[in-house]
C-alpha positions in Angstrom: 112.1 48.5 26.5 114.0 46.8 29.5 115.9 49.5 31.8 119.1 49.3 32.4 120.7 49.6 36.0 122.6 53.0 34.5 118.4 54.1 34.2 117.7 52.9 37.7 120.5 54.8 39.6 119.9 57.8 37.4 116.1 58.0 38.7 117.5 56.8 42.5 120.0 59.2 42.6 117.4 62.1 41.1 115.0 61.0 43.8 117.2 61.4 46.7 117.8 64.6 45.4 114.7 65.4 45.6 113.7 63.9 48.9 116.9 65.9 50.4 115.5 69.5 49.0 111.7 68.7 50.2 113.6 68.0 53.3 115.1 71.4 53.9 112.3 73.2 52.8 110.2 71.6 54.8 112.5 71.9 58.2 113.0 75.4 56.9 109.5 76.4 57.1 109.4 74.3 60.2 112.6 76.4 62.1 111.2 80.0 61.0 107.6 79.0 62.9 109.5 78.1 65.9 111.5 81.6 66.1 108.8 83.9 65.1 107.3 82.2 67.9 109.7 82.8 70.2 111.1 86.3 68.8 109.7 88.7 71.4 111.4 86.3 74.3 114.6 85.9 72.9 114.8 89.2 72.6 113.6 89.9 76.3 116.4 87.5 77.0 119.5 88.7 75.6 120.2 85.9 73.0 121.2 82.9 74.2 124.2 80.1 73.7 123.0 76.5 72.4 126.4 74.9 71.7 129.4 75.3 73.1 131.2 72.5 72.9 135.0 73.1 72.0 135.2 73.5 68.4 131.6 73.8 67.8 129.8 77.1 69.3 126.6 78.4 67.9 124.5 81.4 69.9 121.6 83.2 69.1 121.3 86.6 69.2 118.2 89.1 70.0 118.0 89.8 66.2 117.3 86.0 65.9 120.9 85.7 63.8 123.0 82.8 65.0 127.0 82.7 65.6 128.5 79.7 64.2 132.5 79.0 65.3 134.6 76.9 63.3 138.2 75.5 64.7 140.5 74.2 61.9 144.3 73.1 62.2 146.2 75.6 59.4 148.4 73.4 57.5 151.0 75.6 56.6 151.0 78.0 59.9 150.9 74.7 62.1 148.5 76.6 64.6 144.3 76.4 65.1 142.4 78.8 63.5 138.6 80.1 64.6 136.6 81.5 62.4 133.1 82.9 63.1 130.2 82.9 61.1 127.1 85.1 60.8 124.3 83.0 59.8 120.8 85.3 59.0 118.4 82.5 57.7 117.1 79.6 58.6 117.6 78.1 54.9 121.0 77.9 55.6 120.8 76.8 59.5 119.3 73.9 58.2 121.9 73.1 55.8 124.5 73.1 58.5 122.7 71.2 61.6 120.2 68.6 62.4 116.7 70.4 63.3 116.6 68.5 65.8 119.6 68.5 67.5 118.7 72.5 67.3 115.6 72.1 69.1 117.4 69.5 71.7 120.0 72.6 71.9 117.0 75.3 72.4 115.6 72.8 75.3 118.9 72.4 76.8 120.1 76.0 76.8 116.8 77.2 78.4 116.6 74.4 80.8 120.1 75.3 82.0 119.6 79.4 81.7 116.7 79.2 84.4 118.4 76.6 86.7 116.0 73.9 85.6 116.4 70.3 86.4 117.0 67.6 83.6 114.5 66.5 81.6 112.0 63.6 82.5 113.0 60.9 79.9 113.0 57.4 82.0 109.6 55.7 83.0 110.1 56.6 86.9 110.5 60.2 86.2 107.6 60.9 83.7 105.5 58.8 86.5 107.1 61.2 88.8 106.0 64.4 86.3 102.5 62.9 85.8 101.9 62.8 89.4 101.2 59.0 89.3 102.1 57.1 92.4 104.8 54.1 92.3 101.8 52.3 94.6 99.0 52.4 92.2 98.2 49.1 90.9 98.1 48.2 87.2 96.0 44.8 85.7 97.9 43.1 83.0 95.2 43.8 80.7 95.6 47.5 81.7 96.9 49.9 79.3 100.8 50.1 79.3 101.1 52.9 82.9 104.6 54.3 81.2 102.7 55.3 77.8 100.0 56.6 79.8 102.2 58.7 81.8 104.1 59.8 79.2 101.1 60.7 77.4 99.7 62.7 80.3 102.8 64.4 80.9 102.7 65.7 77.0 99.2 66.4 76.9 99.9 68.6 80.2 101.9 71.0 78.0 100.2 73.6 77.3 102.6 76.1 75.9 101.8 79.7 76.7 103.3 82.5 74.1 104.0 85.0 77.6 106.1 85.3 80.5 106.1 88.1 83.2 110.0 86.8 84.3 112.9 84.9 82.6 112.6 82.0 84.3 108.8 80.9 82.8 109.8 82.7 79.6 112.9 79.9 79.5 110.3 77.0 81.3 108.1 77.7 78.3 110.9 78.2 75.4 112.0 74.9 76.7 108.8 73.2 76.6 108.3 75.0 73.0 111.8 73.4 71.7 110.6 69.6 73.0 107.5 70.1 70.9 109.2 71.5 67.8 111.5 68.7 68.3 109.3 66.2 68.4 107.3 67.0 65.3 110.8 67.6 63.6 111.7 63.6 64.5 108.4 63.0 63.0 109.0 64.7 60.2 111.9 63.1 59.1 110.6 59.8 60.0 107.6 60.2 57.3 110.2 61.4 54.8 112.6 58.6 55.4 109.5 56.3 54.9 108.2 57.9 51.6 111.5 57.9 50.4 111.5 53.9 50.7 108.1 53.6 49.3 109.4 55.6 45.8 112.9 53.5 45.7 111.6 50.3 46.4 111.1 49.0 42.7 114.5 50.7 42.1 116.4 48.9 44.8 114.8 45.6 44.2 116.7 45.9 40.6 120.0 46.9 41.9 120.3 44.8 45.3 122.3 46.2 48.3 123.9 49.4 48.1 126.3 50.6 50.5 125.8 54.5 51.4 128.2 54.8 54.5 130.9 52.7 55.5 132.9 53.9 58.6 134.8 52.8 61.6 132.2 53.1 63.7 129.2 53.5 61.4 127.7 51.3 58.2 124.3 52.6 56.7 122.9 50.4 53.5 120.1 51.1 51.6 118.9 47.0 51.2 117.2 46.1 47.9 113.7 45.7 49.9 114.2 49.9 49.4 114.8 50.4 53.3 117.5 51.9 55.3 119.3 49.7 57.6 122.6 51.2 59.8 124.9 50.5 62.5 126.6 52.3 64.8 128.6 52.6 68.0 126.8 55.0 70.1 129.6 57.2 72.5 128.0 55.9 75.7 128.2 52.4 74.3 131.4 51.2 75.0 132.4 50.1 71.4 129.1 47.6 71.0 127.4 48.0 67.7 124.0 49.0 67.9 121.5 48.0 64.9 118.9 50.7 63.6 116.6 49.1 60.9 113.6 51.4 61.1 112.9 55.1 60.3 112.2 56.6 64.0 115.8 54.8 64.8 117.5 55.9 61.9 116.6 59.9 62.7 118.1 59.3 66.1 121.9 59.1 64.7 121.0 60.5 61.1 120.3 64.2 59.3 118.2 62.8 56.5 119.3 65.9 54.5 123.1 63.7 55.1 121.3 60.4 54.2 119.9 61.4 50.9 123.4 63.2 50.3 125.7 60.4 51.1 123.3 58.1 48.7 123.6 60.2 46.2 127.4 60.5 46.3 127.5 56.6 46.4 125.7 56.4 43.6 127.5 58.6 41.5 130.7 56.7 42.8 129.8 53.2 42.0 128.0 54.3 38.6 129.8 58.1 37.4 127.8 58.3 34.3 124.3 58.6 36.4 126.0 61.9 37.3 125.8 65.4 35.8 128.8 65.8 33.8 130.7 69.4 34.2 132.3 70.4 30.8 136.1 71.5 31.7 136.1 74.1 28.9 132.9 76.0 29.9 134.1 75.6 33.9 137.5 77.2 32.2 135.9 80.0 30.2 133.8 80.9 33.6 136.7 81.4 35.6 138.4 83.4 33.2 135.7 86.1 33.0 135.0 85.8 36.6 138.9 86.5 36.6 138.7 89.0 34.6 135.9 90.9 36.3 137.6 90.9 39.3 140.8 92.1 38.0 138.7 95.2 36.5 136.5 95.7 39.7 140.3 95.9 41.9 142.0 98.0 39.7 138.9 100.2 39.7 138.5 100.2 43.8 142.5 100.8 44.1 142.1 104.1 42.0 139.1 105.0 43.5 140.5 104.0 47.0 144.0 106.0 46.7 144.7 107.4 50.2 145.6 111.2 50.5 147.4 110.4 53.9 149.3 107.7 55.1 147.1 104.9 56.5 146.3 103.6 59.9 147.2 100.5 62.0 145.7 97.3 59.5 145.9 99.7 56.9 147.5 96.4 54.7 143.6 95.3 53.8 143.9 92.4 56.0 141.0 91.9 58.3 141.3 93.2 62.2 142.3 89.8 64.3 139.3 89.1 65.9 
């Protein structure tokens, strides 16, 4: 029996479901190595700040719990409102930022905590780190010198799991968060790649399907079963910039976003490959849920009678913060 397209996004949609919970588990699993790793000198170092870039703020504290601040513009007051949020596991870290972009922010925040210079990312300065001299001549049938250097400079990393100040403890969290990064790139890279692999025969019956269409970003999944996306990068002065393989494409995408936006396309452009919600049982849910709480208030208000008159906030409003 033929399958229909209805059949074909069904099983897409299902897969990048999929795909998208492997994902988290696996950068999950990934994330909690990384701060076990690191839990005796984060706590030797106080916590430390990885974003703070007005709205966004996200720290670290000793316990290894993370701050997360939200800024929103209240409709009806007219004024921005913060909000900050506790966040205890990793599961839910995930959910809310790149891995990698947490790693870049680990790197950064140690780098800039023990007065460290930038980075080595251009040829000249992993040359520089890899001690190899401008001068030194090259054949054209040598190896590539910059991949060489860079590959020096890497293997040179040999990350130690002690520090007797806060200065190598943050030289060596640093180096830790480049290599955590690094495998977390790769990472997504092999997932964006297996993902293409299992859609392929689906795409190649649907044709071109449009997952993100933006001002300043397109992303298409193309009927050869491959992403393709392009953006306009902040530094780049408005000129669109083409990413058509997976190492690209986790440069400017969260494939936990990806696999999320493909599957909200999908159930856009075809609604019946998505789970339909019953109004009457989402109805009936709420009312008990309704009710419960209306017996759990009445209960705490009886319970919670006051035998004086209360203090400042006593109105059961949160404190401002």
């Amino acid at each position: 029996m033929e399958t229909g397209p209805k059949d074909l996004l069904g099983e897409l949609a299902a897969d990048a479901a999929l795909e998208r919970s492997d994902f988290i588990v696996q950068s999950t699993e990934q994330l909690r190595r990384f701060l076990d790793a690191n839990r005796a000198r984060i706590a030797d170092i106080g916590g430390m700040v990885l974003i703070d870039e007005d709205p966004d703020y996200l720290s670290i504290a000793p316990d290894l719990t993370f701050r997360s601040r939200t800024r929103y513009l209240d409709e009806e007051s007219g004024e921005w409102v913060s909000e900050t949020e506790v966040i205890e596991s990793a599961s839910e870290l995930v959910e809310l930022y790149n891995a990698a972009d947490l790693y870049t922010a680990f790197a950064e925040a140690a780098r800039e905590a023990a007065g460290l210079g930038a980075e080595p990312t251009a040829a000249g300065e992993l040359l520089d780190v890899a001690g190899i001299s401008p001068d030194e001549g090259v054949s054209v049938a040598d190896e590539d010198p910059y991949a060489a250097a860079a590959d020096e400079w890497a293997a040179g990393q040999s990350i130690g799991l002690d520090a007797d100040d806060d200065e190598t403890a943050a030289r060596r969290l640093y180096d830790l968060a480049l290599e955590f990064q690094e495998r977390s790139q790769r990472s997504e890279s092999r997932l964006l790649e297996q993902f293409e692999v299992s859609a392929e025969r689906l795409t190649a019956r649907l044709g071109d399907l449009i997952v993100v269409d933006d001002d300043d970003e397109r992303l298409v999944l193309e009927a050869s079963g491959s992403f393709r996306a392009e953006v306009v990068p902040e530094e780049a002065a408005g000129e669109w910039r083409t990413l058509s393989t997976p190492d690209e494409l986790v440069q400017f995408y969260d494939p936990t976003d990806v696999f999320g936006d493909l599957a909200d396309a999908l159930a856009e452009a075809y609604p019946a490959v998505a789970p339909v919600i019953d109004d009457d049982d989402e109805d009936e849910e709420e009312e008990a849920d309704d009710a419960v709480d209306g017996e759990e208030a009445s209960t705490d208000d009886a319970d919670d009678e006051p035998d004086e008159p209360e203090t400042a906030n006593g109105t059961g409003a949160r404190p401002p913060a």
